[in-house]
N, CA and C atoms of all chains as a GROMACS GRO file, in nm:
protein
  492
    1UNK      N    1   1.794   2.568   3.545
    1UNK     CA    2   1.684   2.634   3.476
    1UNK      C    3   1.644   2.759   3.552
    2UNK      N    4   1.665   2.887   3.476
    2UNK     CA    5   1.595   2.986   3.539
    2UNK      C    6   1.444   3.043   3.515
    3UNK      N    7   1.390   3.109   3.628
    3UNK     CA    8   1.260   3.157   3.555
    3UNK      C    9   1.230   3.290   3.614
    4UNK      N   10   1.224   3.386   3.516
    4UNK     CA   11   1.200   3.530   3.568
    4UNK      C   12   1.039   3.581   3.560
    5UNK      N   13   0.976   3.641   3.640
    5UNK     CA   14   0.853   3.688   3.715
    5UNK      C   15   0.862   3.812   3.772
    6UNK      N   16   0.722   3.846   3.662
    6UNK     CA   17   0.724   3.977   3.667
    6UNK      C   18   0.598   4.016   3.726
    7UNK      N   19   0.579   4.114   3.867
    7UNK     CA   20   0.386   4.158   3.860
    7UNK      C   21   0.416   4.300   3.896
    8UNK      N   22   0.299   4.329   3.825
    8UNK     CA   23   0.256   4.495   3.811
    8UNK      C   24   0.079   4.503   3.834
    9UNK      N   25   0.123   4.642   3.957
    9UNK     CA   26  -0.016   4.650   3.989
    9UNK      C   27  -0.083   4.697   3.882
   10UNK      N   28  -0.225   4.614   3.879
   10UNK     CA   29  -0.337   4.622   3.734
   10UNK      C   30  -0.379   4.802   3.715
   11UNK      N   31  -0.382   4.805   3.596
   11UNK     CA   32  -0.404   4.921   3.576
   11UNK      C   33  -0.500   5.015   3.641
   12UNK      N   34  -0.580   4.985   3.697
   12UNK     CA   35  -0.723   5.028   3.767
   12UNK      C   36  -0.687   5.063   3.924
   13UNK      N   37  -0.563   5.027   3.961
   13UNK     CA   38  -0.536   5.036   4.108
   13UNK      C   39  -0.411   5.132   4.126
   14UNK      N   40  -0.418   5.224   4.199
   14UNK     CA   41  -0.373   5.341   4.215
   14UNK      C   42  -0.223   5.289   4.250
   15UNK      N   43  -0.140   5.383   4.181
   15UNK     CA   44  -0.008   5.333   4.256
   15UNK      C   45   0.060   5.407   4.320
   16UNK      N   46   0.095   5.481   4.449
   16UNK     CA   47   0.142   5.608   4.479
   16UNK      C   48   0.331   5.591   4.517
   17UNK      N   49   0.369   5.449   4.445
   17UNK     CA   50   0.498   5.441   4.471
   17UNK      C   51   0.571   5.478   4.330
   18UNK      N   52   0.486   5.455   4.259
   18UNK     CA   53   0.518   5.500   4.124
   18UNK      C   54   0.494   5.637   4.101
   19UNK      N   55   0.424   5.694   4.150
   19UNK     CA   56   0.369   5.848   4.138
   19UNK      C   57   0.479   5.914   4.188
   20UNK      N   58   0.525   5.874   4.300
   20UNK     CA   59   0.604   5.917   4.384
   20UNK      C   60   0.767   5.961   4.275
   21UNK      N   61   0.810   5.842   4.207
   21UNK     CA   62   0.912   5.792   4.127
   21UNK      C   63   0.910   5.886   4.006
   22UNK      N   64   0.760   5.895   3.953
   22UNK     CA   65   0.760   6.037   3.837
   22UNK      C   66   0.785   6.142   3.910
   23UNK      N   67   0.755   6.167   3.995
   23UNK     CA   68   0.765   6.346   4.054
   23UNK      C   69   0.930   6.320   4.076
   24UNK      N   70   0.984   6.237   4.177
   24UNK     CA   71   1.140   6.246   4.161
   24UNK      C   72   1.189   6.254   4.027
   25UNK      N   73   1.166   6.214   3.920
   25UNK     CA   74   1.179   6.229   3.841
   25UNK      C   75   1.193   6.342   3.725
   26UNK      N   76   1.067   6.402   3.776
   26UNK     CA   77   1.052   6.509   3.683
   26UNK      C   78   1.126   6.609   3.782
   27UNK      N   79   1.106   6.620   3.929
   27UNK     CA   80   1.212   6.703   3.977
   27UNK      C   81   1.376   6.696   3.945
   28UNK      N   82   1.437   6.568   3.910
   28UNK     CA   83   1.543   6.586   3.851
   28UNK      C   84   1.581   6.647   3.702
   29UNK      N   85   1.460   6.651   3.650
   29UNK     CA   86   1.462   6.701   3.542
   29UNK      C   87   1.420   6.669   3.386
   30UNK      N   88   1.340   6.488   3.461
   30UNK     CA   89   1.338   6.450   3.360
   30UNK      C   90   1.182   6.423   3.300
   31UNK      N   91   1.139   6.558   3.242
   31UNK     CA   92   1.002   6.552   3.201
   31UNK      C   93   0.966   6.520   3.124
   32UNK      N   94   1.024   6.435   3.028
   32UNK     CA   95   0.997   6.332   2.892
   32UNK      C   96   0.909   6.206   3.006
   33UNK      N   97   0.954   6.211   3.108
   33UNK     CA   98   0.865   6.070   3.195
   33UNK      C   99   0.696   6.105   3.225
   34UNK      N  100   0.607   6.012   3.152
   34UNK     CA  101   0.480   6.097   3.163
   34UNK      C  102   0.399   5.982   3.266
   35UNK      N  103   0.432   5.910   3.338
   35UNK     CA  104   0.368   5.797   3.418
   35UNK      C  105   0.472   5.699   3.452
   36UNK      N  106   0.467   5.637   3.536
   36UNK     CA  107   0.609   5.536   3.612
   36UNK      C  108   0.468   5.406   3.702
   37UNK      N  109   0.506   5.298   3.663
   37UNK     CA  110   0.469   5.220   3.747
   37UNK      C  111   0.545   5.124   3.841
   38UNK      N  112   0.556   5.068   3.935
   38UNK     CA  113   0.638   5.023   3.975
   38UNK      C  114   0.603   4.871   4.038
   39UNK      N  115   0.687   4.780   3.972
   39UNK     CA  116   0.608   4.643   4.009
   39UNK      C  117   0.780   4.552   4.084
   40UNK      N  118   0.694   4.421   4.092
   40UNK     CA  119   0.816   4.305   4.116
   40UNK      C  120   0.901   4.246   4.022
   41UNK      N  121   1.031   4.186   4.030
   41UNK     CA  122   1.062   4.132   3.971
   41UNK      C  123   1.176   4.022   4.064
   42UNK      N  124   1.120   3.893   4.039
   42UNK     CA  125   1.179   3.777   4.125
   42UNK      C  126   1.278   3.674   4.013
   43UNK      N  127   1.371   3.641   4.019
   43UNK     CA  128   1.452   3.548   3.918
   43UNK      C  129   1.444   3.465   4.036
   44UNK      N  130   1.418   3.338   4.002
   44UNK     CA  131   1.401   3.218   4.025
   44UNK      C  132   1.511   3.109   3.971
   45UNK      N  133   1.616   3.017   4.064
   45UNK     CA  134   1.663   2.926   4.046
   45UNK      C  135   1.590   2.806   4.038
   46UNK      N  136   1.536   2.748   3.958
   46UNK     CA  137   1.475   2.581   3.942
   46UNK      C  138   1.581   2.462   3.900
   47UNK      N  139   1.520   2.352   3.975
   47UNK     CA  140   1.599   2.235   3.934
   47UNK      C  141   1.575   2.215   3.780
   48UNK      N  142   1.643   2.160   3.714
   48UNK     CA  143   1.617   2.120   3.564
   48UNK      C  144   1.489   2.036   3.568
   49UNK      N  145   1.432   2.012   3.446
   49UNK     CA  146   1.325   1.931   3.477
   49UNK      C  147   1.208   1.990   3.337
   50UNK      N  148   1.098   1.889   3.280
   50UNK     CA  149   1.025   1.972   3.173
   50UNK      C  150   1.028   2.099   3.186
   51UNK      N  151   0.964   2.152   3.095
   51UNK     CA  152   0.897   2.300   3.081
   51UNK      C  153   0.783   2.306   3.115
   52UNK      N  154   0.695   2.214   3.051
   52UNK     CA  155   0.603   2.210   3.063
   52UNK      C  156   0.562   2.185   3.221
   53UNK      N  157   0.634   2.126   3.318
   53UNK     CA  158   0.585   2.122   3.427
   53UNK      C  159   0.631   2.212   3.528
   54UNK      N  160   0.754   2.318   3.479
   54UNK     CA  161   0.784   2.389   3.516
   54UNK      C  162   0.681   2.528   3.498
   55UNK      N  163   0.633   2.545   3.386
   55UNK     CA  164   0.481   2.658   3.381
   55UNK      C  165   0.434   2.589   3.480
   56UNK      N  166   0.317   2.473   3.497
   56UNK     CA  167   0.221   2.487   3.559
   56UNK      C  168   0.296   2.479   3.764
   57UNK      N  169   0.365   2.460   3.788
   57UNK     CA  170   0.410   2.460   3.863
   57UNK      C  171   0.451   2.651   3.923
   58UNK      N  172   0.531   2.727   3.772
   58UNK     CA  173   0.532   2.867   3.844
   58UNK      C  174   0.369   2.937   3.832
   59UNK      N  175   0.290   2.868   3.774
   59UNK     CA  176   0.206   2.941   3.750
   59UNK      C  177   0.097   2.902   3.880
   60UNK      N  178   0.119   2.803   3.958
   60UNK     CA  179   0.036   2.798   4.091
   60UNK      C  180   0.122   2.893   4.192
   61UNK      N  181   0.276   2.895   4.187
   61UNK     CA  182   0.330   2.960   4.285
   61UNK      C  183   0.325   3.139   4.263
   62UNK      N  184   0.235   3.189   4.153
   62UNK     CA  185   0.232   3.320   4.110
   62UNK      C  186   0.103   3.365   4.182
   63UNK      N  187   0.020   3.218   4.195
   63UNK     CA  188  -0.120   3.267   4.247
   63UNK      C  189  -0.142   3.252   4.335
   64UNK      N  190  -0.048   3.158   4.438
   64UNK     CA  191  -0.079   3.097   4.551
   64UNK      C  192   0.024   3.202   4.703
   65UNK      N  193   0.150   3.250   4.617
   65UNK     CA  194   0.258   3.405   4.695
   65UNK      C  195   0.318   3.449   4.601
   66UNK      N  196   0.345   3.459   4.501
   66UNK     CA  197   0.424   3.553   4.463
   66UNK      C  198   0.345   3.660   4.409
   67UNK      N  199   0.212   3.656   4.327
   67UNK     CA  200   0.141   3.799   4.317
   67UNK      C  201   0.033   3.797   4.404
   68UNK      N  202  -0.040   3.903   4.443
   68UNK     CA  203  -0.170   3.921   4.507
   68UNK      C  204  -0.242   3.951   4.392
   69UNK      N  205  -0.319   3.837   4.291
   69UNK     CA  206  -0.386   3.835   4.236
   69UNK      C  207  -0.514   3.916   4.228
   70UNK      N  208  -0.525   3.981   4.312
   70UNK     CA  209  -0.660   4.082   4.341
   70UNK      C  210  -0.638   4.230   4.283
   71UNK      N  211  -0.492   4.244   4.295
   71UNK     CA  212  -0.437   4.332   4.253
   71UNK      C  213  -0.306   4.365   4.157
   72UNK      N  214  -0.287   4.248   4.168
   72UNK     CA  215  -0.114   4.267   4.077
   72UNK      C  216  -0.153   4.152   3.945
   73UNK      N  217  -0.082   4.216   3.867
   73UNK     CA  218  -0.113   4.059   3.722
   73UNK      C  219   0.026   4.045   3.719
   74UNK      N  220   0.032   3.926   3.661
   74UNK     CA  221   0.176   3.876   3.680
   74UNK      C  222   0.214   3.790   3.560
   75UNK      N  223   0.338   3.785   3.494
   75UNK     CA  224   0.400   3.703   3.404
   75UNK      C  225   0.512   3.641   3.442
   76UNK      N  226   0.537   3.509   3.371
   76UNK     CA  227   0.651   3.479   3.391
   76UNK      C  228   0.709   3.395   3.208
   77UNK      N  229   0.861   3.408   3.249
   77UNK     CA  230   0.960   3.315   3.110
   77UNK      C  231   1.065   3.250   3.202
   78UNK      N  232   1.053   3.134   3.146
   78UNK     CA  233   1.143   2.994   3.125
   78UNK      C  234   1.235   3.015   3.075
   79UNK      N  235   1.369   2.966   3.158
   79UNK     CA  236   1.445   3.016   3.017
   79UNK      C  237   1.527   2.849   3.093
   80UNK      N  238   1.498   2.731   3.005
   80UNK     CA  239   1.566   2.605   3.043
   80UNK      C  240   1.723   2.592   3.062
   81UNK      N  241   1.777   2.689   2.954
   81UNK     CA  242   1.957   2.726   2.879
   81UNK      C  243   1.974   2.792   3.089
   82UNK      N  244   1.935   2.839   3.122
   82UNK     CA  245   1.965   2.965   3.244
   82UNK      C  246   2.034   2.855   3.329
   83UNK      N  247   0.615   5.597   2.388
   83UNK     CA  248   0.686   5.538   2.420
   83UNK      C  249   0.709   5.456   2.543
   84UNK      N  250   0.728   5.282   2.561
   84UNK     CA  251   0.722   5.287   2.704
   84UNK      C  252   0.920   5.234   2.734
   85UNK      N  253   0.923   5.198   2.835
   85UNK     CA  254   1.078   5.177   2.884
   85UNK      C  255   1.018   5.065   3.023
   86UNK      N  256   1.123   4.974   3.021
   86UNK     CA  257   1.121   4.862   3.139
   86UNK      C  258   1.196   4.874   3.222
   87UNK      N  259   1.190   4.886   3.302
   87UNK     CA  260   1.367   4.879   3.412
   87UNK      C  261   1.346   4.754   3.496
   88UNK      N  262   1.455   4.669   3.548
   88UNK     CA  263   1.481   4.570   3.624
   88UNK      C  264   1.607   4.573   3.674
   89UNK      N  265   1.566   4.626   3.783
   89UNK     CA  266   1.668   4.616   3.892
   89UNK      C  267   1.710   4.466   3.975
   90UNK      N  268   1.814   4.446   4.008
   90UNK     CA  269   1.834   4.313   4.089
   90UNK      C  270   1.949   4.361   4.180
   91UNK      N  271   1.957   4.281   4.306
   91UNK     CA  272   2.069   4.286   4.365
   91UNK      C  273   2.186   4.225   4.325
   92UNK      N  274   2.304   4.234   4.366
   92UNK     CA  275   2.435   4.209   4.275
   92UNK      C  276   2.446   4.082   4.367
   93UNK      N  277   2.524   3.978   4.269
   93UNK     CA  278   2.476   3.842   4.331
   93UNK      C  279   2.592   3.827   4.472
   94UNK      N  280   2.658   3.976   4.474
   94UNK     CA  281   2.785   3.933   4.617
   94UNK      C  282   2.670   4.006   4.768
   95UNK      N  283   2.608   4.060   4.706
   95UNK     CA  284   2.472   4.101   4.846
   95UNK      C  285   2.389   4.040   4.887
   96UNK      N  286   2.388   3.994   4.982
   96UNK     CA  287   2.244   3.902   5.011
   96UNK      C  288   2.123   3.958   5.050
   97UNK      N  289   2.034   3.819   5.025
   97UNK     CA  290   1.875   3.881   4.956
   97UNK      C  291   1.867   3.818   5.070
   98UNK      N  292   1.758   3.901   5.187
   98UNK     CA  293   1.670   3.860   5.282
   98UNK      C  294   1.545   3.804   5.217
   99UNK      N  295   1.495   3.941   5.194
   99UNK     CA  296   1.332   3.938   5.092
   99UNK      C  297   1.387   3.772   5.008
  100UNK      N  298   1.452   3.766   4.931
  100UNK     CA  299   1.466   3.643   4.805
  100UNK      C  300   1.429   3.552   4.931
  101UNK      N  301   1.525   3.499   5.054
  101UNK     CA  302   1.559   3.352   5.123
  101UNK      C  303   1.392   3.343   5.156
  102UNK      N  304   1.351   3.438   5.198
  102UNK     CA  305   1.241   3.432   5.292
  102UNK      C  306   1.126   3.418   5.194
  103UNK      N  307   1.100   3.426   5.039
  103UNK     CA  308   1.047   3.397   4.971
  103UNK      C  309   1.082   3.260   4.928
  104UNK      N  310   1.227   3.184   4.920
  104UNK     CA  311   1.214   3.066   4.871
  104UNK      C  312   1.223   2.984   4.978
  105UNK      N  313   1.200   2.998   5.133
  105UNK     CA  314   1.141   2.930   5.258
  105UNK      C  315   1.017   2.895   5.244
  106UNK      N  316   0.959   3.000   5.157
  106UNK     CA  317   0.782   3.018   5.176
  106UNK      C  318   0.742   2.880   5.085
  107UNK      N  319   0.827   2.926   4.959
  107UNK     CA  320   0.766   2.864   4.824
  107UNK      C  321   0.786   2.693   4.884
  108UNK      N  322   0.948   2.672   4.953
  108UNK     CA  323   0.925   2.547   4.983
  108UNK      C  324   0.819   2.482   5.133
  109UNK      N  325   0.811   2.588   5.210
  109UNK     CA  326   0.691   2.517   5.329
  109UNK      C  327   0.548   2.482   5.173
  110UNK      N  328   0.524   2.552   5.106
  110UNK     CA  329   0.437   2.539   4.988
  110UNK      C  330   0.442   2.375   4.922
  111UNK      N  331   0.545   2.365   4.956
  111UNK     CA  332   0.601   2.205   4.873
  111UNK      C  333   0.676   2.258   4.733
  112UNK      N  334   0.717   2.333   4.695
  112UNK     CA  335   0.803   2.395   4.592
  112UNK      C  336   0.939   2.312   4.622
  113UNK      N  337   0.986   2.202   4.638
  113UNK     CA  338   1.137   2.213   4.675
  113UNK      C  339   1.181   2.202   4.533
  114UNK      N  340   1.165   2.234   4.416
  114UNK     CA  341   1.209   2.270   4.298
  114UNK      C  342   1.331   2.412   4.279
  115UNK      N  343   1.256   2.447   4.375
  115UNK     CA  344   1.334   2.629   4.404
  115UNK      C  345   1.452   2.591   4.459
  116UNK      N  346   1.553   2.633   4.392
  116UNK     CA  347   1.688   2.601   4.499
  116UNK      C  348   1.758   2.776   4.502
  117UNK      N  349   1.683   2.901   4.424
  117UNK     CA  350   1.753   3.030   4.454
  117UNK      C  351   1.654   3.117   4.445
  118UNK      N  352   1.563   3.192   4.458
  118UNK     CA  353   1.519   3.344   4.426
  118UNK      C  354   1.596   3.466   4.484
  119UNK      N  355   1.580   3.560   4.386
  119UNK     CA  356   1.632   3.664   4.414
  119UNK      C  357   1.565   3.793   4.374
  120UNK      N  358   1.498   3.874   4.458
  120UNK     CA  359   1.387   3.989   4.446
  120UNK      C  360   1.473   4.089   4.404
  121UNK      N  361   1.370   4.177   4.309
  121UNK     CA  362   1.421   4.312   4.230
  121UNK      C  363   1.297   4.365   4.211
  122UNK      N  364   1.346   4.466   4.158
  122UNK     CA  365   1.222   4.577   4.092
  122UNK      C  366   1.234   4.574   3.965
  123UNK      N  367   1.118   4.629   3.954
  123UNK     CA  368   1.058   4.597   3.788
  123UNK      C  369   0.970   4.755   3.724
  124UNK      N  370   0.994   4.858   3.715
  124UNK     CA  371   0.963   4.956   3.671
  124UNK      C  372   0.897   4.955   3.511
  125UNK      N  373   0.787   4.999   3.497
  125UNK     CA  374   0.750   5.103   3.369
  125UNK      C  375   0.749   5.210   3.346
  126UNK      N  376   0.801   5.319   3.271
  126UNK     CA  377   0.799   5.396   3.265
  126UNK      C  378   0.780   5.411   3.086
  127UNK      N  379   0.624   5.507   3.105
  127UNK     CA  380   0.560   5.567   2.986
  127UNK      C  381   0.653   5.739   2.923
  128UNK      N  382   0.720   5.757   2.833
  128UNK     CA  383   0.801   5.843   2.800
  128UNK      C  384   0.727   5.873   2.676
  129UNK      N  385   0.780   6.023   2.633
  129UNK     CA  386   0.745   6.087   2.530
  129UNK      C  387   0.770   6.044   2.427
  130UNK      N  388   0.726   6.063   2.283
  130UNK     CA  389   0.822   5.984   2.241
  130UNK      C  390   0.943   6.065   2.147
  131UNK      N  391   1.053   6.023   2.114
  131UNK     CA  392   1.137   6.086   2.063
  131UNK      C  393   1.240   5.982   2.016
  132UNK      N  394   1.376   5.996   1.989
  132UNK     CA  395   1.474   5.940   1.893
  132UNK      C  396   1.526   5.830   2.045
  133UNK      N  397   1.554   5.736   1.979
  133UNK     CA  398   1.553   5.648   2.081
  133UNK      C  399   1.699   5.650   2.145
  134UNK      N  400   1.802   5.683   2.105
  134UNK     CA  401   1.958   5.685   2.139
  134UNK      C  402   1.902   5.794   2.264
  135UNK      N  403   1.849   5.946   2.250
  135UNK     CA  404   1.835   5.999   2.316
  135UNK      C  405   1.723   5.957   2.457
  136UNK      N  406   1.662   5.850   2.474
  136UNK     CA  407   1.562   5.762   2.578
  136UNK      C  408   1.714   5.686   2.631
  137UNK      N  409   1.766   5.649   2.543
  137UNK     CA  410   1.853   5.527   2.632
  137UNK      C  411   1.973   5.625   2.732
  138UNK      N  412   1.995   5.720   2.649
  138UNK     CA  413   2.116   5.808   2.723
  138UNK      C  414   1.986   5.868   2.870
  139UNK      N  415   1.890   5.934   2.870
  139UNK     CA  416   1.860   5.972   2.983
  139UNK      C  417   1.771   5.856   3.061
  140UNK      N  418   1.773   5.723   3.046
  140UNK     CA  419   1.726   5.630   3.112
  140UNK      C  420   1.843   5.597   3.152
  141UNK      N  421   1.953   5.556   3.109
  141UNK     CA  422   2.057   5.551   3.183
  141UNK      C  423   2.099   5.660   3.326
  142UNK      N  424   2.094   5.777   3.279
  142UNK     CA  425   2.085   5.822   3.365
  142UNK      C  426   2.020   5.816   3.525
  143UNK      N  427   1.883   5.814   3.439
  143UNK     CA  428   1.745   5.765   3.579
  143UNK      C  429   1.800   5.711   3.670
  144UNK      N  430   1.879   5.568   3.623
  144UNK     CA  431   1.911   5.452   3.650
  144UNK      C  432   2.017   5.508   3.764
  145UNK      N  433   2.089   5.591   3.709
  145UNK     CA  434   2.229   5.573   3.795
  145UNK      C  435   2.192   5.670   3.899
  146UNK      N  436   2.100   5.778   3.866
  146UNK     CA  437   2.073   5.882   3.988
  146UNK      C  438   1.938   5.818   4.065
  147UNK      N  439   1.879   5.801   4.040
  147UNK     CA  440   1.765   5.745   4.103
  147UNK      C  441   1.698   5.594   4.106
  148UNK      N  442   1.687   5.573   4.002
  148UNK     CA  443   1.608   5.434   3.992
  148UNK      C  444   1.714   5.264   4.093
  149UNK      N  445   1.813   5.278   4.049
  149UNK     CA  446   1.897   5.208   4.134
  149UNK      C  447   2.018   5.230   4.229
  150UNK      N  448   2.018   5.171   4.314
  150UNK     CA  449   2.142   5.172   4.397
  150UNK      C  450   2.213   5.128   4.359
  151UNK      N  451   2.347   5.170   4.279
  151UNK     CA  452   2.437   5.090   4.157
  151UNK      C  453   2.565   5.066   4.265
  152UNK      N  454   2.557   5.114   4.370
  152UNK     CA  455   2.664   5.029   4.476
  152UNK      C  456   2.616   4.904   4.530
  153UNK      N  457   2.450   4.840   4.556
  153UNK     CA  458   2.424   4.721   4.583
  153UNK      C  459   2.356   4.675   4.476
  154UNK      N  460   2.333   4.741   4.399
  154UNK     CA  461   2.221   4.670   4.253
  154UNK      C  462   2.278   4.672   4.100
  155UNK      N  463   2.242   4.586   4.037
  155UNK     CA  464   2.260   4.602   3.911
  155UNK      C  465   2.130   4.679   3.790
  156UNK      N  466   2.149   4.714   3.756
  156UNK     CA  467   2.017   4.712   3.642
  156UNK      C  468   2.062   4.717   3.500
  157UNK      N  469   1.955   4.694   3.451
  157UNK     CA  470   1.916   4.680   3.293
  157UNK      C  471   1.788   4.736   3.250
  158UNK      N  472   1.771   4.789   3.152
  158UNK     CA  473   1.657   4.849   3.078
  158UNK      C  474   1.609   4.806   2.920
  159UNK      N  475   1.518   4.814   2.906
  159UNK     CA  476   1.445   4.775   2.730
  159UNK      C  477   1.364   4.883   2.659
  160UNK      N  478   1.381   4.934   2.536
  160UNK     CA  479   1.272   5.061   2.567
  160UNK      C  480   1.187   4.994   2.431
  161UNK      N  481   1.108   5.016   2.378
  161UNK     CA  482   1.002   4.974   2.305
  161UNK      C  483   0.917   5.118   2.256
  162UNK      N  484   0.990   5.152   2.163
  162UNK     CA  485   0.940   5.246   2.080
  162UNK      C  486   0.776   5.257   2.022
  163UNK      N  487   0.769   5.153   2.027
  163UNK     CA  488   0.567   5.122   1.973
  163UNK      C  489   0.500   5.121   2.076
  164UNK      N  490   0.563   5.059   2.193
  164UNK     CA  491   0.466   5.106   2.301
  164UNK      C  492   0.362   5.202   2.367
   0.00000   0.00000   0.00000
Protein backbone atom coordinates (compact mmCIF):
# COMPACT_ATOMS: atom_id res chain seq x y z
CA UNK A 1 0.00 0.00 0.00
CA UNK A 2 1.31 3.32 -0.96
CA UNK A 3 0.56 6.75 0.40
CA UNK A 4 1.64 10.04 -1.13
CA UNK A 5 1.91 13.46 1.09
CA UNK A 6 1.90 16.52 0.14
CA UNK A 7 2.67 20.07 2.42
CA UNK A 8 2.80 23.50 1.20
CA UNK A 9 3.64 26.44 3.11
CA UNK A 10 0.02 28.19 3.98
CA UNK A 11 -0.61 30.92 1.97
CA UNK A 12 -0.02 33.77 4.51
CA UNK A 13 3.68 32.72 5.08
CA UNK A 14 6.28 34.10 2.98
CA UNK A 15 8.16 31.75 0.85
CA UNK A 16 11.58 33.00 -0.38
CA UNK A 17 12.50 29.46 -1.86
CA UNK A 18 9.85 29.75 -4.17
CA UNK A 19 10.47 33.40 -4.98
CA UNK A 20 13.78 32.51 -5.55
CA UNK A 21 12.52 29.57 -8.28
CA UNK A 22 10.23 32.39 -10.16
CA UNK A 23 13.09 34.80 -10.68
CA UNK A 24 15.27 31.68 -12.01
CA UNK A 25 12.68 31.26 -13.90
CA UNK A 26 11.72 34.22 -15.41
CA UNK A 27 15.52 34.78 -15.91
CA UNK A 28 15.49 31.78 -18.12
CA UNK A 29 12.92 33.13 -19.87
CA UNK A 30 10.04 31.92 -18.70
CA UNK A 31 7.59 34.80 -17.92
CA UNK A 32 4.25 33.07 -18.37
CA UNK A 33 5.38 31.89 -14.49
CA UNK A 34 3.55 34.50 -12.29
CA UNK A 35 4.24 32.90 -8.58
CA UNK A 36 6.05 29.39 -7.72
CA UNK A 37 5.55 27.82 -4.39
CA UNK A 38 7.55 25.25 -3.22
CA UNK A 39 6.46 22.49 -0.81
CA UNK A 40 7.15 18.56 0.20
CA UNK A 41 6.42 15.65 -1.26
CA UNK A 42 7.05 12.18 0.70
CA UNK A 43 5.72 8.65 -0.98
CA UNK A 44 5.33 6.42 1.69
CA UNK A 45 5.67 2.50 1.65
CA UNK A 46 2.87 0.97 4.15
CA UNK A 47 2.19 -2.51 5.14
CA UNK A 48 -1.23 -3.57 3.64
CA UNK A 49 -3.83 -3.24 6.09
CA UNK A 50 -7.54 -1.08 6.19
CA UNK A 51 -7.78 2.26 4.78
CA UNK A 52 -9.49 3.39 7.08
CA UNK A 53 -6.79 2.87 9.63
CA UNK A 54 -4.31 3.72 7.39
CA UNK A 55 -5.87 7.70 7.21
CA UNK A 56 -6.05 8.01 10.77
CA UNK A 57 -2.76 6.67 11.32
CA UNK A 58 -1.06 9.08 8.25
CA UNK A 59 -3.01 11.68 9.48
CA UNK A 60 -1.34 11.67 13.19
CA UNK A 61 2.09 11.13 11.45
CA UNK A 62 1.37 14.52 9.24
CA UNK A 63 0.84 16.33 12.55
CA UNK A 64 3.03 14.80 14.83
CA UNK A 65 6.69 15.12 11.76
CA UNK A 66 5.93 15.19 8.63
CA UNK A 67 4.30 18.86 8.39
CA UNK A 68 4.97 21.79 10.79
CA UNK A 69 1.47 22.43 11.20
CA UNK A 70 1.99 26.09 12.23
CA UNK A 71 3.03 26.63 8.97
CA UNK A 72 2.72 24.07 6.26
CA UNK A 73 -0.95 22.39 5.45
CA UNK A 74 -0.67 19.15 4.32
CA UNK A 75 -2.60 16.36 2.29
CA UNK A 76 -2.37 13.04 1.78
CA UNK A 77 -3.94 9.79 -0.88
CA UNK A 78 -4.09 6.14 -0.29
CA UNK A 79 -3.64 4.41 -2.96
CA UNK A 80 -4.24 0.45 -1.41
CA UNK A 81 -3.56 -1.08 -5.49
CA UNK A 82 0.34 0.80 -4.85
CA UNK B 1 -3.66 28.75 -14.66
CA UNK B 2 -1.93 26.61 -12.02
CA UNK B 3 0.75 23.55 -12.79
CA UNK B 4 2.05 20.86 -10.02
CA UNK B 5 5.45 19.49 -10.25
CA UNK B 6 6.71 16.40 -8.20
CA UNK B 7 9.93 15.63 -8.22
CA UNK B 8 11.31 12.26 -6.63
CA UNK B 9 14.54 10.61 -6.53
CA UNK B 10 15.10 7.71 -9.00
CA UNK B 11 14.56 4.60 -7.00
CA UNK B 12 18.58 3.43 -7.96
CA UNK B 13 19.72 6.72 -5.58
CA UNK B 14 19.48 6.62 -2.14
CA UNK B 15 17.37 8.75 0.08
CA UNK B 16 19.17 9.92 3.29
CA UNK B 17 16.37 12.61 4.05
CA UNK B 18 13.57 9.43 3.20
CA UNK B 19 15.69 6.63 5.86
CA UNK B 20 16.02 9.27 8.42
CA UNK B 21 12.37 10.15 8.14
CA UNK B 22 11.16 6.51 8.28
CA UNK B 23 13.65 5.97 11.57
CA UNK B 24 11.72 8.89 12.99
CA UNK B 25 8.18 7.74 12.02
CA UNK B 26 9.17 4.29 13.53
CA UNK B 27 10.98 5.57 17.08
CA UNK B 28 7.09 7.28 16.79
CA UNK B 29 5.73 3.63 16.87
CA UNK B 30 4.84 3.81 13.03
CA UNK B 31 6.39 0.31 12.27
CA UNK B 32 3.71 0.25 9.46
CA UNK B 33 6.30 2.28 7.30
CA UNK B 34 8.53 -0.13 5.66
CA UNK B 35 9.83 2.81 2.70
CA UNK B 36 9.62 6.71 2.41
CA UNK B 37 11.06 8.50 -0.10
CA UNK B 38 11.34 12.58 -0.06
CA UNK B 39 10.72 14.85 -3.16
CA UNK B 40 9.57 18.14 -4.02
CA UNK B 41 6.38 19.28 -4.70
CA UNK B 42 6.16 22.66 -6.62
CA UNK B 43 3.19 25.09 -7.64
CA UNK B 44 3.48 27.06 -10.08
CA UNK B 45 0.67 29.84 -10.94
CA UNK B 46 1.03 30.47 -14.98
CA UNK B 47 -0.68 32.68 -17.37
CA UNK B 48 -3.12 31.35 -18.89
CA UNK B 49 -2.94 30.15 -22.44
CA UNK B 50 -3.41 26.88 -24.78
CA UNK B 51 -2.44 24.13 -22.73
CA UNK B 52 -0.09 21.90 -25.25
CA UNK B 53 1.89 25.15 -25.18
CA UNK B 54 2.16 25.05 -20.72
CA UNK B 55 3.09 21.39 -21.07
CA UNK B 56 5.90 21.96 -23.80
CA UNK B 57 7.53 24.88 -21.59
CA UNK B 58 6.92 23.06 -18.20
CA UNK B 59 8.68 20.39 -19.56
CA UNK B 60 11.22 22.36 -20.21
CA UNK B 61 11.38 24.07 -16.53
CA UNK B 62 11.67 20.60 -15.56
CA UNK B 63 14.65 19.57 -17.51
CA UNK B 64 16.61 22.99 -17.08
CA UNK B 65 15.81 23.87 -13.73
CA UNK B 66 13.20 22.40 -11.65
CA UNK B 67 14.88 18.86 -11.57
CA UNK B 68 18.03 17.07 -11.56
CA UNK B 69 17.01 14.56 -14.33
CA UNK B 70 20.47 12.71 -13.78
CA UNK B 71 19.33 11.82 -9.99
CA UNK B 72 15.51 12.65 -10.17
CA UNK B 73 12.58 11.82 -11.91
CA UNK B 74 9.63 14.16 -12.36
CA UNK B 75 6.15 14.49 -13.40
CA UNK B 76 3.79 17.40 -13.77
CA UNK B 77 -0.29 18.09 -13.88
CA UNK B 78 -1.47 21.38 -15.15
CA UNK B 79 -5.11 22.35 -14.33
CA UNK B 80 -6.39 24.83 -16.59
CA UNK B 81 -9.29 26.18 -14.07
CA UNK B 82 -7.02 26.74 -11.56
Amino acid sequence: MKAKVYTTLKSSILDPQGKTVERALSVLGFDEVKGVRVGKYLELDLEPGPIEEAEKSLKTMCEKLLANTVMESYRFEIDPEG
